[in-house]
KOLDOLO-665253 format. One record per residue (C-alpha): z, x, y; residue number from 1; residue in three letters. Coordinates in steps of 0.05 Angstrom, whole numbers. Each point is the difference from the previous one (the first is absolute). Layout:
+--------+--------+--------+------+------+
:     pz :     px :     py : resi : resn :
+--------+--------+--------+------+------+
:      Z :      X :      Y :  NUM :  Ala :
...
+--------+--------+--------+------+------+
***
This chain:
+--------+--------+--------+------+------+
:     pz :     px :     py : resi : resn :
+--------+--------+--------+------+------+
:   -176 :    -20 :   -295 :    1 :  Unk :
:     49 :     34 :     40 :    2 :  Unk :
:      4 :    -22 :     74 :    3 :  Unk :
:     57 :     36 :     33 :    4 :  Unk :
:    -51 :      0 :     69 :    5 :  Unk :
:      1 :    -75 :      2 :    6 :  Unk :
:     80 :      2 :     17 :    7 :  Unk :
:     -3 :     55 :     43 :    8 :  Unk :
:     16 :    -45 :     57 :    9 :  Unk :
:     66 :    -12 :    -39 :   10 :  Unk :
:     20 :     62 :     10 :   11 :  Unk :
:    -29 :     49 :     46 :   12 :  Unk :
:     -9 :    -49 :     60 :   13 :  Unk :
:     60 :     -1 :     43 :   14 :  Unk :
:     34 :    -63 :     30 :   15 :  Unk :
:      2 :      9 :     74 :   16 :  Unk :
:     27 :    -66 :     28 :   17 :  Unk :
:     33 :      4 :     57 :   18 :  Unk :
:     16 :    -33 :     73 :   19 :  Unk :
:    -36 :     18 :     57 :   20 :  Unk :
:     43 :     38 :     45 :   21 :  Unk :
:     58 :    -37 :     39 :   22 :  Unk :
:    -22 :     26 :     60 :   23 :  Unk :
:    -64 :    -32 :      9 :   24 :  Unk :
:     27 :    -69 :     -6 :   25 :  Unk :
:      9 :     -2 :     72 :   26 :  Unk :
:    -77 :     -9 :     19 :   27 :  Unk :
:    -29 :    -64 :    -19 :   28 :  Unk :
:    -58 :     39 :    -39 :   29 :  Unk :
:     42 :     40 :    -41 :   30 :  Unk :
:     39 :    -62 :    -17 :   31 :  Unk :
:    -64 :    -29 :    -26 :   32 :  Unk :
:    -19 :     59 :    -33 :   33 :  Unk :
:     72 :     -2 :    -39 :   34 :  Unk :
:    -13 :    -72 :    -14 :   35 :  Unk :
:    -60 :      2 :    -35 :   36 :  Unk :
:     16 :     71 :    -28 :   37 :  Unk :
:     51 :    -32 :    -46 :   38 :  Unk :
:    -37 :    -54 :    -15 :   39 :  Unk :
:    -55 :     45 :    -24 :   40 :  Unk :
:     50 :     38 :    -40 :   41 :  Unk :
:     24 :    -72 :    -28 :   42 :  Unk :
:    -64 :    -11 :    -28 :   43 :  Unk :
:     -6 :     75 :    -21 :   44 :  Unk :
:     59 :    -12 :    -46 :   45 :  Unk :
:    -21 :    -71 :    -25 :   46 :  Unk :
:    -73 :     24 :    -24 :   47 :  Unk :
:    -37 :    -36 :     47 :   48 :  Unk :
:    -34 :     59 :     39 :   49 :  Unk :
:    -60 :    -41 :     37 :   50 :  Unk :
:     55 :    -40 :     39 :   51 :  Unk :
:     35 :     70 :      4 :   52 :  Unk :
:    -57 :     33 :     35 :   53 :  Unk :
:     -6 :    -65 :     46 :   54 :  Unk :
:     72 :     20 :     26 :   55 :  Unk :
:     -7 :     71 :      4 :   56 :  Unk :
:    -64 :      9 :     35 :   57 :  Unk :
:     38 :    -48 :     52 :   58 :  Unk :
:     48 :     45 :      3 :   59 :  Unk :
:    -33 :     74 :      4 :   60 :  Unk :
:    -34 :    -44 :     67 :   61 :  Unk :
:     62 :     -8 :     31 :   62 :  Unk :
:     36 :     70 :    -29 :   63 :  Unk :
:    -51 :     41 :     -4 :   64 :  Unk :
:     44 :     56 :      7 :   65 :  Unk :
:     46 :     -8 :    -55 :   66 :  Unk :
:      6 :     37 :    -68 :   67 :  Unk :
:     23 :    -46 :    -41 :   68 :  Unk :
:    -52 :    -53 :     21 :   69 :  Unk :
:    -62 :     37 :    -20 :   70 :  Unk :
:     23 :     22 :    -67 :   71 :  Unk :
:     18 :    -73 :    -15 :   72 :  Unk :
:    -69 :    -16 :     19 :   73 :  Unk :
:    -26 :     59 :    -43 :   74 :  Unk :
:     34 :    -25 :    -51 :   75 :  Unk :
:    -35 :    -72 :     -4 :   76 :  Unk :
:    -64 :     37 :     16 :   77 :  Unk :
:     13 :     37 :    -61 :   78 :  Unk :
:     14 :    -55 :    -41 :   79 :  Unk :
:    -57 :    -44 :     24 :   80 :  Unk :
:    -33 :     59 :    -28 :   81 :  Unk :
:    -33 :     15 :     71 :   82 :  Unk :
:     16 :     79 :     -1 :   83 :  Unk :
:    -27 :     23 :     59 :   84 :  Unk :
:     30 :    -44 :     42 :   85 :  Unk :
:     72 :     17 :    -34 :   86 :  Unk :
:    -22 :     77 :      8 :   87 :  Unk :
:    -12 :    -13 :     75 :   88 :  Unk :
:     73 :    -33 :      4 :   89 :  Unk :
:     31 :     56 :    -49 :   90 :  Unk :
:    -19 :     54 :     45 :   91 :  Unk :
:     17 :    -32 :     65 :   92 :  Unk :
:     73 :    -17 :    -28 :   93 :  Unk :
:      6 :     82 :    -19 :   94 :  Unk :
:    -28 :     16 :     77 :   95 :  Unk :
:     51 :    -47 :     27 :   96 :  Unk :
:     55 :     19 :    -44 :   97 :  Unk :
:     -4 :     70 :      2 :   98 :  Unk :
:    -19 :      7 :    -74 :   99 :  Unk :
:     51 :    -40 :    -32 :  100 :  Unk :
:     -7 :     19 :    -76 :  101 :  Unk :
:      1 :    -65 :    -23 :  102 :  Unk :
:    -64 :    -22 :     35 :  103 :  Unk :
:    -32 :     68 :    -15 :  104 :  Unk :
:     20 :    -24 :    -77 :  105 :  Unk :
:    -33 :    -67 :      0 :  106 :  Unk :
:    -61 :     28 :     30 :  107 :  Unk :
:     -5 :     41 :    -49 :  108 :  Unk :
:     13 :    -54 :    -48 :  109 :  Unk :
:    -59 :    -36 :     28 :  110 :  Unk :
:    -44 :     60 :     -5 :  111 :  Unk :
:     19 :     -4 :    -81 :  112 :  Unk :
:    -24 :    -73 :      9 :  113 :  Unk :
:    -66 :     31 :     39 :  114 :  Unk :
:    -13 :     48 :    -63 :  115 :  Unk :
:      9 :     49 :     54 :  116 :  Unk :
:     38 :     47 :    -35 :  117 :  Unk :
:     -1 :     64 :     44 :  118 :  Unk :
:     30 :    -34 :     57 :  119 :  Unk :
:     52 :    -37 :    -37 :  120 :  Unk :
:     17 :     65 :    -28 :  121 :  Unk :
:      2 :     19 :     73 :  122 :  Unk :
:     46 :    -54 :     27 :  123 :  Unk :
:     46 :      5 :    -56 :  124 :  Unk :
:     15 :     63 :      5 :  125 :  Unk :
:     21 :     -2 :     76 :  126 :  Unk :
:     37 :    -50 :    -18 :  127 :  Unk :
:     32 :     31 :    -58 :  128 :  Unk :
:     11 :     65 :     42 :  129 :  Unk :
:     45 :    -31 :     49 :  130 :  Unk :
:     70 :     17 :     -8 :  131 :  Unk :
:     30 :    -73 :     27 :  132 :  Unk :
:    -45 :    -32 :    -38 :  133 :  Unk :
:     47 :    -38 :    -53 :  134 :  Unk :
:    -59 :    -26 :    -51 :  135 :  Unk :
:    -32 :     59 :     -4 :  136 :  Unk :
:      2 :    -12 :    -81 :  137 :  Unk :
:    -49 :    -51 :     15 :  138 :  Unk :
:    -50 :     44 :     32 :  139 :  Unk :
:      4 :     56 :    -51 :  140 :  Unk :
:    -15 :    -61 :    -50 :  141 :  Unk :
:    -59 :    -24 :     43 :  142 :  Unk :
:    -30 :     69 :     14 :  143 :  Unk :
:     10 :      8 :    -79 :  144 :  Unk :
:    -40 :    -57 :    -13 :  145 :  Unk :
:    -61 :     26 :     46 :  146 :  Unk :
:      2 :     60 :    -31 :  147 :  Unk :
:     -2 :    -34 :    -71 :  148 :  Unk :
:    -58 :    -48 :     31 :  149 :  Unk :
:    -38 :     77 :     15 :  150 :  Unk :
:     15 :     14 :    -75 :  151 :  Unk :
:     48 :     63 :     26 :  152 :  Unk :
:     47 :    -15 :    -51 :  153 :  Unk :
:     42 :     61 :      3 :  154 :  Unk :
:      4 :    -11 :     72 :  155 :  Unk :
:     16 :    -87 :      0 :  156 :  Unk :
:     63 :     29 :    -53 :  157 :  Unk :
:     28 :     54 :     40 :  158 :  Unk :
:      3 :    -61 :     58 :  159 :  Unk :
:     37 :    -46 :    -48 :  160 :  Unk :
:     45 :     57 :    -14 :  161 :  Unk :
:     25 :      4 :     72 :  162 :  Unk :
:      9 :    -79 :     -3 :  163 :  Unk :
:     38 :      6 :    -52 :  164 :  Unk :
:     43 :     53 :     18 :  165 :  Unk :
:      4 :    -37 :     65 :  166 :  Unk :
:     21 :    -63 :    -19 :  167 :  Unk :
:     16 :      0 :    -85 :  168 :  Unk :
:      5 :    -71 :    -15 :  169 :  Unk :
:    -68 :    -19 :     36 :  170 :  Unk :
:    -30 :    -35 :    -64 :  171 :  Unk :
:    -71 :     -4 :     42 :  172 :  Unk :
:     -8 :     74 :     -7 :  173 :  Unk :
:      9 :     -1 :    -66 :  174 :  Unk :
:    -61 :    -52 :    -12 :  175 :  Unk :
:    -42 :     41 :     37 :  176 :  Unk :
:     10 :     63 :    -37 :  177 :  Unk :
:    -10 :    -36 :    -64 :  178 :  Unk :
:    -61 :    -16 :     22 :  179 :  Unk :
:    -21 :     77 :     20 :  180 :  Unk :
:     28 :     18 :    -74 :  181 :  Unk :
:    -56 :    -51 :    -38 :  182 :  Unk :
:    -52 :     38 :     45 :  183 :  Unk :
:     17 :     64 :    -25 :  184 :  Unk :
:      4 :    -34 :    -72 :  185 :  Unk :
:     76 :     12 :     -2 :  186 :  Unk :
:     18 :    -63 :    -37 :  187 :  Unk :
:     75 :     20 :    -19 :  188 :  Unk :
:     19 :     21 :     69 :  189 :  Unk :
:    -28 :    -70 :     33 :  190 :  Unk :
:     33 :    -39 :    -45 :  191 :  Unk :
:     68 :     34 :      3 :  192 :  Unk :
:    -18 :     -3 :     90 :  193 :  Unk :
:    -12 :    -70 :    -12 :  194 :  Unk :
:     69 :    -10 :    -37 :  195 :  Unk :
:     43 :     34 :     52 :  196 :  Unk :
:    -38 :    -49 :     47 :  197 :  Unk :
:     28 :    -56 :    -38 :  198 :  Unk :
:     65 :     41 :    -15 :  199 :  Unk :
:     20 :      1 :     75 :  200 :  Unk :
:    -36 :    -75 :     18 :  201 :  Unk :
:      8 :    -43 :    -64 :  202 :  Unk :
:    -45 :    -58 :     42 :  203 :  Unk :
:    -58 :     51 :      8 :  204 :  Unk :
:    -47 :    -46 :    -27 :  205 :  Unk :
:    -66 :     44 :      9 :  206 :  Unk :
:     31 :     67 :    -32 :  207 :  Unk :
:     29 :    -54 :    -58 :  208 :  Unk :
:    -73 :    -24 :     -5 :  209 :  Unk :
:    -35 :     70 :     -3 :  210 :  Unk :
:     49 :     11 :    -39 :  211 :  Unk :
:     -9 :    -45 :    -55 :  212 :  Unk :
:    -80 :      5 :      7 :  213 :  Unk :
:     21 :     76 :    -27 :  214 :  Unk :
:     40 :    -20 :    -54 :  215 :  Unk :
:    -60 :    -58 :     -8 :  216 :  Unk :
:    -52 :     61 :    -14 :  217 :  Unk :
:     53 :     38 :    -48 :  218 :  Unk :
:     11 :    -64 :    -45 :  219 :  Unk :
:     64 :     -6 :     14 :  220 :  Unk :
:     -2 :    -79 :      4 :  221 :  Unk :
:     71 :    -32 :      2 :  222 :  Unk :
:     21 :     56 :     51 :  223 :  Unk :
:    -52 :    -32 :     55 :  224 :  Unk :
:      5 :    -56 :    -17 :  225 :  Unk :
:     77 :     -8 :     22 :  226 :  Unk :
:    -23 :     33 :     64 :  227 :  Unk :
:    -54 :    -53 :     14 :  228 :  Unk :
:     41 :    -47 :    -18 :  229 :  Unk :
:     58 :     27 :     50 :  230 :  Unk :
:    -45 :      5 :     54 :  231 :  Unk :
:    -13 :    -66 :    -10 :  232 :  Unk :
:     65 :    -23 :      0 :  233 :  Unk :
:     16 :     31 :     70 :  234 :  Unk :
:    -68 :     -3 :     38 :  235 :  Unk :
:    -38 :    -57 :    -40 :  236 :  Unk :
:    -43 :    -17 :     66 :  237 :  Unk :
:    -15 :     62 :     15 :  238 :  Unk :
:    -76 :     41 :     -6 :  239 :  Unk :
:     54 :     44 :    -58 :  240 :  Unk :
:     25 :    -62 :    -31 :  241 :  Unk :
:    -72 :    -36 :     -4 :  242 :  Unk :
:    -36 :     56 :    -31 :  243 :  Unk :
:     77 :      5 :    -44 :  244 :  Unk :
:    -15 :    -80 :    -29 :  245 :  Unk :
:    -72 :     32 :    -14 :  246 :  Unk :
:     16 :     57 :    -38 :  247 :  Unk :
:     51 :    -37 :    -49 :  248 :  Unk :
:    -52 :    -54 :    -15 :  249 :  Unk :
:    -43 :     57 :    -22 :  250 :  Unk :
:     65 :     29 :    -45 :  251 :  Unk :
:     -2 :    -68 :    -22 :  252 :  Unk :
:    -68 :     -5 :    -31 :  253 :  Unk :
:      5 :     74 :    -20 :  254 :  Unk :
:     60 :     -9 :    -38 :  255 :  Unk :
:    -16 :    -57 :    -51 :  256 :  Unk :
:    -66 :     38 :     -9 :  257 :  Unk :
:     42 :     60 :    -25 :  258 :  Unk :
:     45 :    -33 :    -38 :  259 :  Unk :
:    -52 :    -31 :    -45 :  260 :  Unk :
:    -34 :     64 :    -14 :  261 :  Unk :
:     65 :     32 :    -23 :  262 :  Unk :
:      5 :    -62 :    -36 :  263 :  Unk :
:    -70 :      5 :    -34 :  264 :  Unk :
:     23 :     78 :    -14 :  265 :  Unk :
+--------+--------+--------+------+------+
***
């Protein structure tokens, strides 16, 4: 019902686009390497990751020493869902960078992808652990949410704990832990996680949505019903606002059905 693990990628993989270095532009390899790096990343950013990987596998050829190349390519590997091909690029962008966290964090958040929960939990944490590291919110929050995926709840909410007190007004965080909370059967503290969510991001549409589906289960009708209805109004193509047009057809039956029983009464 919940599905906070299909957005992850909304939120705990970081965006990594950049140019190849200036410097390289002077050999005619590393000019085609540039070339078809940012075409890959074109393609990267228009959904279209086939033609993407077309690019960038041009373009580790002819840079195969650059960074920022093979975590591009990782990342179309990734989303072609080909994983151990994007692990093989993830770890040679680390080698070549010197650990950058933010490669260390997206392997990990392919590992979460993997079901591979230990080494996420692994990656994250280096990640999280270095001191220039400026996202490390969004490794606590991913090593959180392999820790919930072990069912070591007390340890997935002491992660979202240093998320939040890294970085307050990540809603993300937030979702998660609401999730950890209907685990452990701690209804009241999910929903009042999933209303700060909404509190700080008021276009949240999956914590609205969980959030509703809660107020769904404790019959209180009208209340989740404006929030379908407002996810709707904001994100009405979206997976959120499909399921949303769903769930108030299914008010919509409910409610006559009620109504003429009260009626009968």
């Amino acid at each position: 019902m919940f599905c906070a693990r299909l957005l992850l990628y909304a939120f705990l993989i970081l965006g990594l686009f950049s140019c190849v270095p200036a410097g390289q532009q002077a050999q005619k390899k590393s000019q085609q390497a540039d070339v078809h790096y940012k075409l890959g990343i074109s393609h990267l950013q228009g959904n279209n990751p086939t033609q993407a990987l077309k690019e960038l596998l041009i373009a580790v050829e002819n840079g195969p020493d650059n960074d920022a190349i093979h975590v591009a390519l990782a990342q179309a590997y990734q989303v072609k869902k080909a994983h151990s091909q994007a692990e093989q690029h993830y770890l040679k962008a680390i080698e070549l960078s010197g650990n950058d966290p933010r490669y260390q964090n997206n392997l990990a958040s392919l590992y979460l992808d993997m079901q591979q929960w230990d080494k996420a939990i692994n990656y994250f944490d280096k990640a999280a652990s270095n001191l220039l590291f400026s996202s490390a919110h969004i490794a606590f929050a991913g090593k959180g949410f392999a820790y919930y995926q072990k069912q070591d709840y007390p340890a997935a909410l002491e992660q979202y704990k240093e998320a939040i007190a890294l970085a307050p007004r990540y809603a993300s965080a937030y979702l998660l832990r609401s999730e950890v909370y209907l685990a452990m059967g701690q209804e009241l503290k999910a929903k009042h996680s999933l209303e700060k969510a909404i509190d700080i991001a008021p276009g949240f549409s999956q914590a609205r949505y969980n959030l509703a589906v809660m107020l769904l289960k404790e019959q209180q009708l009208d209340e989740a019903k404006s929030h379908f209805e407002l996810i709707v109004d904001v994100a009405s193509g979206t997976e959120m606002g499909l399921k949303s047009v769903e769930m108030l057809r299914a008010l919509k039956k409910q409610q006559p059905a009620q109504t003429e029983e009260s009626a009968k009464e």
